[in-house]
N, C-alpha and C positions, 0 to 999 in steps of 0.2 A: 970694326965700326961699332960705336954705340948703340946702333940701331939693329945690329943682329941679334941680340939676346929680344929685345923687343918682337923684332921679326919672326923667331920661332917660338917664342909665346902666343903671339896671336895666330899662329897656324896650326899653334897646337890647339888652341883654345878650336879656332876652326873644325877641327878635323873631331873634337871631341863634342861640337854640335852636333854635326851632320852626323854620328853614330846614333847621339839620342834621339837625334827625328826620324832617323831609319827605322829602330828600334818602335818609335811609335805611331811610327805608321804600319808596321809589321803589328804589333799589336794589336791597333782598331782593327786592322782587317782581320785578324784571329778570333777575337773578340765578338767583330758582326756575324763573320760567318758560322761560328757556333752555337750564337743565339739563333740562328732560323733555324734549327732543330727541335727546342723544346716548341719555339711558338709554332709550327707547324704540329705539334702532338696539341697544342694548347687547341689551332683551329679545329683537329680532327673532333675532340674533347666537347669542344661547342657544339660542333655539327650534330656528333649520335646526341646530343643534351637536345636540339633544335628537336629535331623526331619524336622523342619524349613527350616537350611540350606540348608539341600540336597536339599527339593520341592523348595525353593525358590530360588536358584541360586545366592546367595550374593558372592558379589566382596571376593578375595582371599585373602585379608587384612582381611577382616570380621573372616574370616576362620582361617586365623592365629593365631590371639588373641584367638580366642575358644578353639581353640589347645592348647595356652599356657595357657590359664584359666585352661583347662583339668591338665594341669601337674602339676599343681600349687596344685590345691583341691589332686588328688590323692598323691603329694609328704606329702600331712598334713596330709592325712588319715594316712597315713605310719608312720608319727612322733606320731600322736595320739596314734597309736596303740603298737608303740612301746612302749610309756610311761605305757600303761596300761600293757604290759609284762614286764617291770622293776620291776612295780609296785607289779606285782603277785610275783618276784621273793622273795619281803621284807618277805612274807607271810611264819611266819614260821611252817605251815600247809598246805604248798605247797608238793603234792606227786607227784614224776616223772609219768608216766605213761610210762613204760617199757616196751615195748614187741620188739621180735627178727625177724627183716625184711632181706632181701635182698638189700645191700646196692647199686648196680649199677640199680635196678630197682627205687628206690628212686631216684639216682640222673640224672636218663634218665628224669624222672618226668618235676624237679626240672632245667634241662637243657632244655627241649623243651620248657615250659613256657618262662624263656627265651630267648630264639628263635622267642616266636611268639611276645615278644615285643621289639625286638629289629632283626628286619628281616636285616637291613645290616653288622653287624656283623657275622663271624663264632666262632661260640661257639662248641669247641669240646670237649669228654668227652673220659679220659682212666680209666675205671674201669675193675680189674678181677671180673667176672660175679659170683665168688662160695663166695666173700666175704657177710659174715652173719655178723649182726651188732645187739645187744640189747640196744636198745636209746630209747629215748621218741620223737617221728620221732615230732611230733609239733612244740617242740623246734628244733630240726633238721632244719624243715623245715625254722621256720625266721633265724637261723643261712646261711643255703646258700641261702636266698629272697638278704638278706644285705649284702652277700661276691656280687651275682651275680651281683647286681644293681650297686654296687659301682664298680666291674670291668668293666662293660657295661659302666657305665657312663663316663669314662677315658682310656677306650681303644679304637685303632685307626682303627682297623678290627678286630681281633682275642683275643679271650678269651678261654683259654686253663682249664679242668678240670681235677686233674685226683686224684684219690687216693689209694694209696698204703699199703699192709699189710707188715711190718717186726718182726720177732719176737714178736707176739700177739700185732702190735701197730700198729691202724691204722693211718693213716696223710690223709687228704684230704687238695689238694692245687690248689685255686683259681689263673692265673695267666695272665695280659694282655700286650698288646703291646704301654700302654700308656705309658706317664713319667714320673713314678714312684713316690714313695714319697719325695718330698726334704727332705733333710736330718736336715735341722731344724724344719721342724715339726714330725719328728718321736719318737720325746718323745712323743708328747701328740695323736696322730695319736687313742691312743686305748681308751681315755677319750670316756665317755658317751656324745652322741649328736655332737662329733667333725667333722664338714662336710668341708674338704679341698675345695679351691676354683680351678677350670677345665680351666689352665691355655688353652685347645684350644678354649672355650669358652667367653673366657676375654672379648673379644669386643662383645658380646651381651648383 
């Protein structure tokens, strides 16, 4: 047939995708996992520097930069780690781990956390206390690390949480007093790794 040289062209072509994307997903994961080694010597490095500072008393510029070295290392731990949860998700012998919590005790958790890092915001939470939830709370949990962070990061006092049951469907809705998404980057707003630039930030 005509269509056989066709045929195993594109199954070759097939078969020599799915190597490249193996290949790169074996990668990232190589790649993330051996980056949390230096930046874990990076944290330790900060810490004995933190000690220092206090007994020593260095100029408030000194201080500063440490501070922002600090946000800098913990913003990459964050990206590392994410990659390495992406990366489990390829895993198709990845098992949920399921069991049935109480969801407003989970996200009083997951709210006071951020609270204690981000002390000039109010972060308030409206949960019915009887809602039961069967999730795999781990993933739960970096799902609101990265709603919380990113509403922290771009709101102006107030980060509102609350989630609702209707008709056996829960919604939990993250929501702050920043400026919202502009409306040309809200196609791509949900792509993998897409980090909007903090228009009250611009001049730093």
């Amino acid at each position: 047939s005509p269509l056989f040289a066709l045929s195993e062209a594109f199954c070759s072509m097939s078969q020599r995708l799915g190597s490249v994307l193996t290949a790169y997903k074996e990668m990232t994961y190589a790649v993330s996992h051996e980056l949390r080694t230096p930046l874990a010597r990076m944290k330790f490095a900060l810490t004995m520097a933190q000690d220092q500072l206090i007994n020593s008393g260095v100029p408030s510029n000194v201080q500063e930069q440490w501070q922002s070295l600090w946000l800098d290392v913990n913003e990459m731990d964050a990206l590392v780690n994410q990659l390495l949860n992406y990366a489990s998700f390829e895993q198709e012998n990845r098992v949920l781990q399921v069991q049935q919590e109480n969801l407003r005790d989970f996200l009083i958790d997951q709210v006071q956390r951020a609270r204690a890092a981000t002390p000039h915001l109010a972060i308030n939470l409206d949960c019915d206390p009887s809602i039961q939830v069967a999730a795999d709370w781990h993933l739960m949990e970096r799902v609101m690390i990265n709603l919380l962070e990113n509403a922290a990061r771009f709101a102006a006092r107030v980060v509102e949480v609350r989630a609702d049951l209707n008709d056996k469907v829960i919604s939990i809705s993250i929501s702050d007093d920043g400026p919202g998404v502009p409306p040309a980057e809200r196609g791509r707003v949900f792509n993998s790794f897409v980090r909007l630039s903090n228009p009250q930030n611009s001049s730093q």
